[in-house]
Every structure is written in C-alpha cells, then in structure tokens.
VOPAGU-2260 file (C-alpha; in pm, 1 decimal, decimal comma):
REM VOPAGU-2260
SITE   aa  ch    i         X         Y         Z
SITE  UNK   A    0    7427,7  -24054,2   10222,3
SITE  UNK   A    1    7134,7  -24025,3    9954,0
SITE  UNK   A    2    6969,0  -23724,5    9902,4
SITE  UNK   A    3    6679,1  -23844,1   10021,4
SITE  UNK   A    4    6834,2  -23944,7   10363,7
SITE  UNK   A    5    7010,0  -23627,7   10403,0
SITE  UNK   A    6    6656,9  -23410,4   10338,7
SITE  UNK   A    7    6495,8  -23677,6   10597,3
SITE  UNK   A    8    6773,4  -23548,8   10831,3
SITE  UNK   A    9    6776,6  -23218,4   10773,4
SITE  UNK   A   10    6378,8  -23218,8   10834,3
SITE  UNK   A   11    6427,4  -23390,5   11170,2
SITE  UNK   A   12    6648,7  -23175,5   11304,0
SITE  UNK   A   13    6455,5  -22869,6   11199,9
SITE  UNK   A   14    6109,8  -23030,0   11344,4
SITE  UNK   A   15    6314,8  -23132,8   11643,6
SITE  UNK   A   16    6443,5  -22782,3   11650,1
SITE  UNK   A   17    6187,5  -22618,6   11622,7
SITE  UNK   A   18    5987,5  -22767,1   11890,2
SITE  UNK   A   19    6296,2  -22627,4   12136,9
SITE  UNK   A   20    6238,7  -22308,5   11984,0
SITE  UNK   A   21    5856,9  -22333,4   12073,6
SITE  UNK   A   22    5924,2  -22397,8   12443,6
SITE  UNK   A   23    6127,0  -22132,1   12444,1
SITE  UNK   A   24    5900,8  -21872,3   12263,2
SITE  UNK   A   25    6127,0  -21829,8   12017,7
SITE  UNK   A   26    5951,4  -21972,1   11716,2
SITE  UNK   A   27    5685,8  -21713,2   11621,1
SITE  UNK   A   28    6000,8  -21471,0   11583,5
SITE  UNK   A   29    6178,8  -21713,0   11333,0
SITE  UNK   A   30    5902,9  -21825,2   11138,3
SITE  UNK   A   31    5790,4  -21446,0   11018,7
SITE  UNK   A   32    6162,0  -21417,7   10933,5
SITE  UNK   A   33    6122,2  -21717,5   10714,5
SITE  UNK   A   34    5807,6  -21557,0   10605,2
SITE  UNK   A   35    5954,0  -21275,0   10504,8
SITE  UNK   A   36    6302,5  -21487,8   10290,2
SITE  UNK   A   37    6000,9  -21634,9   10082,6
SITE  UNK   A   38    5890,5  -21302,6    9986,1
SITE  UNK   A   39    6203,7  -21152,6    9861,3
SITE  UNK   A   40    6246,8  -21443,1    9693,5
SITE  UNK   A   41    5906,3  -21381,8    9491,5
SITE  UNK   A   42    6011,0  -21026,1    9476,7
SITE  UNK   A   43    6331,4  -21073,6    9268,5
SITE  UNK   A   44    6312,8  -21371,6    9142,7
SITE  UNK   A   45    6105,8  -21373,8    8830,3
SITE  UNK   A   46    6117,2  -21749,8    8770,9
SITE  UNK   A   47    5990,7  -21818,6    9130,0
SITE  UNK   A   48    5621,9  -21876,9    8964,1
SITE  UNK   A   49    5414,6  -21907,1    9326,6
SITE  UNK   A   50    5486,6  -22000,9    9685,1
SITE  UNK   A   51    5508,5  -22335,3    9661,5
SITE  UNK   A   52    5769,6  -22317,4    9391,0
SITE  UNK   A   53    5937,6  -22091,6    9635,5
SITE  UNK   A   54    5914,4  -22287,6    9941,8
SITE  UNK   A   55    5980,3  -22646,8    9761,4
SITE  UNK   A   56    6238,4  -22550,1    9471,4
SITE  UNK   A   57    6516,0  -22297,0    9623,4
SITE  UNK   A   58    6806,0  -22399,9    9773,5
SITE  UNK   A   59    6894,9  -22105,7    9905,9
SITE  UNK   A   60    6524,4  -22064,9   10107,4
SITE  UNK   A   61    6600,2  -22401,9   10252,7
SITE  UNK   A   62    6955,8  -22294,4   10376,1
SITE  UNK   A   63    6862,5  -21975,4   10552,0
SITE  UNK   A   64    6565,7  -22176,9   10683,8
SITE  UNK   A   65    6763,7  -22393,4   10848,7
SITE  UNK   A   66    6991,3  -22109,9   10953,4
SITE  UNK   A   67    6747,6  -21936,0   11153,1
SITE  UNK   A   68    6698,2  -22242,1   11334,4
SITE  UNK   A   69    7018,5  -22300,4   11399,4
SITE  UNK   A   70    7127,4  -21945,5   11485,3
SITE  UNK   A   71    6839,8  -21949,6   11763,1
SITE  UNK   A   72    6959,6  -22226,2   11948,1
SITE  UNK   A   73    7305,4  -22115,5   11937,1
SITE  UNK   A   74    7156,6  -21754,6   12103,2
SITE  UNK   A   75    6992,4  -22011,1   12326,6
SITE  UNK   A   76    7325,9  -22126,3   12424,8
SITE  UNK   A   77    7217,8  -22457,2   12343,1
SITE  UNK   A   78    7595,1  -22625,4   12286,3
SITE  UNK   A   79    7709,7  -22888,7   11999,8
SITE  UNK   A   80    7350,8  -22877,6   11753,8
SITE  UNK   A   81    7330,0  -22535,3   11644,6
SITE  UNK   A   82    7649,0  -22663,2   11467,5
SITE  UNK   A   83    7568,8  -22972,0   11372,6
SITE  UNK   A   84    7209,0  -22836,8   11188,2
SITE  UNK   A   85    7466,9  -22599,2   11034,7
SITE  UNK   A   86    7683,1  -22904,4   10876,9
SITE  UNK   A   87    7354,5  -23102,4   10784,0
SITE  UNK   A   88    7282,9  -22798,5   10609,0
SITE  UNK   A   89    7608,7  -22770,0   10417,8
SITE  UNK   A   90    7522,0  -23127,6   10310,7
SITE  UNK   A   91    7126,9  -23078,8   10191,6
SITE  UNK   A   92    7236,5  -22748,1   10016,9
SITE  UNK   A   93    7569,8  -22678,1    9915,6
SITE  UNK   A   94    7569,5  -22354,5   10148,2
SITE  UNK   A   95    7742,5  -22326,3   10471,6
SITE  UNK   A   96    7613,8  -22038,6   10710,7
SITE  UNK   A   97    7776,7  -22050,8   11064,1
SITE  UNK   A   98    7518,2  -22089,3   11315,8
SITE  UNK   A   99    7646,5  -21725,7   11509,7
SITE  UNK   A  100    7593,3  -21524,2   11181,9
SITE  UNK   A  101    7349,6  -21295,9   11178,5
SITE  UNK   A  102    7102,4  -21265,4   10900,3
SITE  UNK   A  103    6843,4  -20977,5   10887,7
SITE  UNK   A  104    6518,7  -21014,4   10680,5
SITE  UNK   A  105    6446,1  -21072,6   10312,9
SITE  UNK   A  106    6800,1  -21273,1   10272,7
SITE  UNK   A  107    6763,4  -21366,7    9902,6
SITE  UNK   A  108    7043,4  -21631,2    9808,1
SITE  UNK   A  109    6993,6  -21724,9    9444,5
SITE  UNK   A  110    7095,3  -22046,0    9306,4
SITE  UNK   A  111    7319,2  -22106,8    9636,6
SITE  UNK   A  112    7563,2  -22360,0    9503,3
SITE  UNK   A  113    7906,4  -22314,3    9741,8
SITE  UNK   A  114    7821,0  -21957,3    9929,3
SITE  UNK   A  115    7966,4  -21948,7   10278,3
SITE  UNK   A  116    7935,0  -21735,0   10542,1
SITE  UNK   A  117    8152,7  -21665,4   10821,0
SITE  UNK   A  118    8050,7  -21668,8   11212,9
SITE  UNK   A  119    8138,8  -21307,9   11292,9
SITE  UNK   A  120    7931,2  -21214,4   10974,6
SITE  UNK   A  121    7621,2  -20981,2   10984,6
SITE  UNK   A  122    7373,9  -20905,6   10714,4
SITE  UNK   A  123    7093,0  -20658,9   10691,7
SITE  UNK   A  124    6775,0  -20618,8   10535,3
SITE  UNK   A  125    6664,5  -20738,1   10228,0
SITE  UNK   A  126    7011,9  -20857,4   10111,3
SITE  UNK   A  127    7077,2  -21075,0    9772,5
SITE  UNK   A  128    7374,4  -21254,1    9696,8
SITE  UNK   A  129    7454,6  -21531,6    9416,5
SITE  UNK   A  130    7565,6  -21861,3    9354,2
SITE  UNK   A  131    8002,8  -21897,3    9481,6
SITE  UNK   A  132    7973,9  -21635,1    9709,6
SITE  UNK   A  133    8188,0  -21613,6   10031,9
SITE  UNK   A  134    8148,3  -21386,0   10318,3
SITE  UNK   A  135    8506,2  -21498,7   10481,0
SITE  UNK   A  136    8784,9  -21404,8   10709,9
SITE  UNK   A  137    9125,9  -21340,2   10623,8
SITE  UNK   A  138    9316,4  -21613,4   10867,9
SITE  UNK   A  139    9478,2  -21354,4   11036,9
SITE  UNK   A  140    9191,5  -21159,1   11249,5
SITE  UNK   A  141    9045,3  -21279,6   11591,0
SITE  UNK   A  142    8667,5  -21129,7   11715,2
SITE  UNK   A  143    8488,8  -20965,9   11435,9
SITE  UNK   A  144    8675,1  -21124,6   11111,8
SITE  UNK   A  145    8373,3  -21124,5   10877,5
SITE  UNK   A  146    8196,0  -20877,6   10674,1
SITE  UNK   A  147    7907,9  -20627,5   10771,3
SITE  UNK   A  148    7657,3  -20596,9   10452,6
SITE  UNK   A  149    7411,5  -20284,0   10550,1
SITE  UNK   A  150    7085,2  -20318,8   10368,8
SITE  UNK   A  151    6959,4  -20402,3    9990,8
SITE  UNK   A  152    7343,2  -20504,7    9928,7
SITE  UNK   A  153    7346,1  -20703,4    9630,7
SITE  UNK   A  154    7673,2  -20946,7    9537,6
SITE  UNK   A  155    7706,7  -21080,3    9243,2
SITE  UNK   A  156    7818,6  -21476,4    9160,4
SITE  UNK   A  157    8161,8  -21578,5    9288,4
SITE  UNK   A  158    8254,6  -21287,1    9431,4
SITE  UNK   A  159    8436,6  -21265,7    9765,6
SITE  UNK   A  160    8434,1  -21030,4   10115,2
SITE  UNK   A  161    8716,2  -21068,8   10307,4
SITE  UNK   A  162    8768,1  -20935,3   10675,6
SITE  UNK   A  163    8600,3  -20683,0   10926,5
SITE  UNK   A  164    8472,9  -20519,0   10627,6
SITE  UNK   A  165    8180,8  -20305,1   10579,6
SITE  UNK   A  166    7962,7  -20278,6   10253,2
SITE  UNK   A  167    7729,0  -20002,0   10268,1
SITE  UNK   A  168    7402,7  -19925,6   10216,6
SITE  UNK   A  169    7237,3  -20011,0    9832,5
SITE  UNK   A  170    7587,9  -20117,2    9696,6
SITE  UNK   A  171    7680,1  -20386,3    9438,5
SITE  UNK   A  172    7984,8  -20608,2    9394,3
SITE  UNK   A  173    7980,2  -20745,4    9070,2
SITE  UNK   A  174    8049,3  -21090,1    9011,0
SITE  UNK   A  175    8452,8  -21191,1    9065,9
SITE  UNK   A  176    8522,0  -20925,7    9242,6
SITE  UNK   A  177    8722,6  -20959,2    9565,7
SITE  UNK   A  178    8638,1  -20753,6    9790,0
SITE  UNK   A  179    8936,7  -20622,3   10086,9
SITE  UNK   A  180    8851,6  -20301,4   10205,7
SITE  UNK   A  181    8514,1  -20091,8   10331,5
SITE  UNK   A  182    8283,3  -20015,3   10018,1
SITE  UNK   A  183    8088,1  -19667,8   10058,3
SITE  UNK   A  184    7716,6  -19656,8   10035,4
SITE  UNK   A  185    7519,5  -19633,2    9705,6
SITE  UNK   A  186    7814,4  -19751,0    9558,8
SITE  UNK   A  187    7916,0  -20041,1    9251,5
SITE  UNK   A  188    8258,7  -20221,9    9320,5
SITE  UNK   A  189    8445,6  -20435,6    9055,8
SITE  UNK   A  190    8749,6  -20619,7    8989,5
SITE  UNK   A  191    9053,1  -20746,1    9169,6
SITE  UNK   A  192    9098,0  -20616,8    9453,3
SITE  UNK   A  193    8777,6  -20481,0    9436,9
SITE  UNK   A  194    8718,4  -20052,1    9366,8
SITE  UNK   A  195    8438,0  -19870,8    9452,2
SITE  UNK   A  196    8258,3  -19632,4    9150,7
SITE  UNK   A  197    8004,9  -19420,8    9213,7
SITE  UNK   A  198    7669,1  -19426,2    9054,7
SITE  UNK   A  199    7630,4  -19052,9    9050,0
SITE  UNK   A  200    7263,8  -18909,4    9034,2
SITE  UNK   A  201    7089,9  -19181,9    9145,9
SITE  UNK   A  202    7056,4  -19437,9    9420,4
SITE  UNK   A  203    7205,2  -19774,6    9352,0
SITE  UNK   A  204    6917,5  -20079,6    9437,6
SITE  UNK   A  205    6975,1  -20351,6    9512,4
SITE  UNK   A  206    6737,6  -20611,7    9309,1
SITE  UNK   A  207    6803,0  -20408,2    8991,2
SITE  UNK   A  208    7132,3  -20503,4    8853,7
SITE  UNK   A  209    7267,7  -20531,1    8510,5
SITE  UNK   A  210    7543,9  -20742,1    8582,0
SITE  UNK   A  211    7633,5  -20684,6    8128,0
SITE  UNK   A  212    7685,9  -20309,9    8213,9
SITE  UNK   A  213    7919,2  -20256,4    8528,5
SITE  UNK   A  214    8158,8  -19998,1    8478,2
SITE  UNK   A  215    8527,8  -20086,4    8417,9
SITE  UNK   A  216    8779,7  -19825,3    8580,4
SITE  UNK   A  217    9026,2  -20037,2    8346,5
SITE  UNK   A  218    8874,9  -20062,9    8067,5
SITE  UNK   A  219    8814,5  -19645,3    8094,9
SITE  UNK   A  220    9160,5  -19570,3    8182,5
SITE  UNK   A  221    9294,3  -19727,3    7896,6
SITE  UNK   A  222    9097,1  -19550,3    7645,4
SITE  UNK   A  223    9155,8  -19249,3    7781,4
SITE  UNK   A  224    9538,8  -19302,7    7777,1
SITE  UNK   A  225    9453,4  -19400,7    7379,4
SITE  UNK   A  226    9290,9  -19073,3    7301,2
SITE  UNK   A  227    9558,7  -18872,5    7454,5
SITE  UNK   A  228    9867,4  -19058,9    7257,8
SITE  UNK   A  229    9619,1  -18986,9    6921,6
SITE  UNK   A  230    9626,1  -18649,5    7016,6
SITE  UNK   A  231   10001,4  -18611,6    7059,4
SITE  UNK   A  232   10056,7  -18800,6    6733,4
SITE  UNK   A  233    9837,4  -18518,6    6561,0
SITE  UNK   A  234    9990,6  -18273,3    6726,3
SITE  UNK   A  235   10365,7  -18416,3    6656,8
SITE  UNK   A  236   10212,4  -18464,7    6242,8
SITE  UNK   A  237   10151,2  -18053,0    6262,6
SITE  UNK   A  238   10467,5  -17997,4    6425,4
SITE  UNK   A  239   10681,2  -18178,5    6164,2
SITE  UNK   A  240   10573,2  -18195,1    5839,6
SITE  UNK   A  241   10869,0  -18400,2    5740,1
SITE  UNK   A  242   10783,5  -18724,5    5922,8
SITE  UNK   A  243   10423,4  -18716,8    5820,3
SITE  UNK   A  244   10479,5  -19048,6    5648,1
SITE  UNK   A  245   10689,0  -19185,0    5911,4
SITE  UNK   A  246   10489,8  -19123,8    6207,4
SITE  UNK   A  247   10130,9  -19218,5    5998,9
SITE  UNK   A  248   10301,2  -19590,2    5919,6
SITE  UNK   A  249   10366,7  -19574,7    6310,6
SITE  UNK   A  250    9988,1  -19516,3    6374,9
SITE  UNK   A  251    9853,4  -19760,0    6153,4
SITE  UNK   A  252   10130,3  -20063,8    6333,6
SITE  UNK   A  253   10018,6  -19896,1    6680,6
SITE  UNK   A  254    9584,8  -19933,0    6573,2
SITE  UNK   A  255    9645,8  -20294,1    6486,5
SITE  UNK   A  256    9796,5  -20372,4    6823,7
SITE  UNK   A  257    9545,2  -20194,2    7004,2
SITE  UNK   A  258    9267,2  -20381,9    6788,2
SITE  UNK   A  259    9415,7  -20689,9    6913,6
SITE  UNK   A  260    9418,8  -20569,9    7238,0
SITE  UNK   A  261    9102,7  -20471,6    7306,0
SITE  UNK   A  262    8929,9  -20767,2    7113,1
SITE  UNK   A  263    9123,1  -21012,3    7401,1
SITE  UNK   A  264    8953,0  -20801,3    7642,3
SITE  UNK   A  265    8628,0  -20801,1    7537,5
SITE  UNK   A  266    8674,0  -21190,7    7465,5
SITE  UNK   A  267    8771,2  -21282,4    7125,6
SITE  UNK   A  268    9102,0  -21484,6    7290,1
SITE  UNK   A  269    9458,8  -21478,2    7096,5
C-alpha cells in the first residue's frame, strides 16, 4: 500500500473515529490531550520551527494522535477497531502503541522510527522517549507485564523496559540501555542490564539531557582499580630497591596495554 493510501486510511479511521468519540462526549477530552503532545513537542524540540511544522512533520505526534483515538474506543469497549486503528498506525508511522496503553499528557516521541509499547503499559506526564524504543514484556508475565514511567521520564534511542517495571519520577535511561528492574526517582540508568546512578545535588529533568556525558559505573571502576595497582607498584619500588628496574620495565609493558585498552573503549577499534 502507498504512502499516500495508507495516510488516506489512517485519516478515515481517525475522522470516522472521532465522530464515535463525539457521540459519546469523549472528544473534547482527547483533543486537549492532543493539544497538549503538540506543545511538548515545541517545548523540546528545537527544530519544531511552528505548529504547523509540528502538527504536519512528526511522526511521533501523528502516532500518539491516533493512539488517543484508539485507546478511547477501546475504554468504550468498542471491540475489533481500537485494534485495527492501532495496526493502521504501525503502518503510517513505524510506531506501534497498543490501543489499552495508557498515555498521560505531553508524550513527546522524537523521531519515532520502531518504538513499541506494550498493552499493560502506563506513562505519565510530560514523558519523552526516542527513536527504537520499546516499552515490552518479558514473555513470561500475565496482567500487568509492561512498564510504569512516572513523570518527565526521559529514554534515550534504542533503549529497552522490560516487565512490571517502574521508572521513577525525572529519571533517564540512556540510549542502549536495557532496562530489567525498578529505577529510583531522580535517577540516570545506563548499560546492560541497566544500573541506576544518582545525580546527587540536583534534580534530574527530563528535556535536559546530555546524552555525550552519562556516567559510566564501568568506565569508573576500572580507573579506579588502575590507580590502586599504580599505587602498589610505588609502594612495592620503595619496598625493594633491588627490582626497581624490573618492576619499572613491568609498568611501562602494563601502560601500553592499558592505552590500548582504553582507546577500544572510547572507540578507536583494534
């Protein structure tokens, strides 16, 4: 199906939708929802140049638009199109929301290409998630199998929330990261699986990110293991005079392995 076709029946079925949603008094309720998605994205986007930009040029704005639509027929109980939208939707945009999740306001997703999110899933406020991400089960849980995000969570491109997890308040997940286990408020996780470190003395936003300057638990470990062994070889040079020589070659073998090391990690390859 052309693109064109598919955005001529993804419009229908909102319009159509929507008109539902009118008899039932639902509408006025979704569309300052919408309302407010267009915001956010003006908010923290700084390439979203004015609202019509916004409304005609972002993925993402079109997927939870058609969301909301979708999610309040299936509160309607309306059987068989809440899904369907939902699958039109995965077709228009690349992003598959299950018609039972449940979305607060000022849901931000940027660039949009393959995010999912699960049916037992439930957002908060003023949420912001990239490009890859998925908001999934495990396989092995029945009921509530998704995540919980509280509010102004931000997660970063291709990273992934698996189970009846919950991600507090104001934290990031940086990008990759794979997320298995309950991440504490005001919080930054990274890496897999996924650790929380605290941003002491100061709350963590969530539209503020420097995704070039996450801390690395790793990365900080091994340094610190470094310094100590430097230490020790000082100490062991002091202690025996005789194998000053010996145990200076052994230093100078051990620096160029570490050089090598550490330039792999921060991306110079073998």
């Amino acid at each position: 199906m052309g693109f064109l076709k598919k955005t001529g029946v993804a419009l229908t079925a909102t319009a159509v939708s929507c008109l539902w949603l009118n008899r039932q008094g639902e509408l006025e309720q979704t569309l300052q929802s919408i309302k407010r998605d267009v915001s956010a994205i003006q908010e923290r986007d700084p390439a979203a140049a004015n609202m019509v930009e916004a409304l005609t040029c972002y993925s993402g704005l079109h997927a939870i638009i058609m969301h909301r639509v979708a999610h309040q027929l299936h509160r309607q109980g309306l059987p068989v199109v809440p899904r369907i939208i939902s699958q039109i939707n995965r077709f228009v945009t690349g992003i598959e929301i299950h018609p039972a999740a449940r979305i607060g306001e000022g849901f931000f997703i940027d660039h949009g290409a393959g995010v999912v999110v699960g049916e037992t899933t439930e957002v908060g406020d003023n949420v912001t998630i990239y490009q890859g991400v998925t908001l999934g089960g495990t396989g092995k849980e029945t009921g509530k199998r998704h995540p919980t995000l509280k509010n102004n969570v931000t997660i970063g491109a291709g990273a992934k929330v698996l189970g009846s997890v919950t991600v507090g308040e104001n934290a990031k997940i940086g990008a990759g990261s794979i997320v298995i286990q309950n991440v504490p408020d005001n919080s930054t996780v990274v890496g897999n699986p996924g650790r929380p470190v605290r941003e002491r003395g100061r709350k963590v936003g969530a539209a503020d990110v420097d995704w070039t300057h996450l801390p690395d638990p790793v990365a900080d470990a091994m340094q610190s293991l470094v310094r100590r062994v430097v230490e020790m070889e000082n100490e062991f040079k002091a202690a025996f005079p005789e194998k000053r020589e010996a145990i200076e070659k052994a230093q100078k073998e051990g620096e160029r392995e570490l050089d090598k090391v550490f330039d792999y990690y921060h991306g110079t390859g073998i």
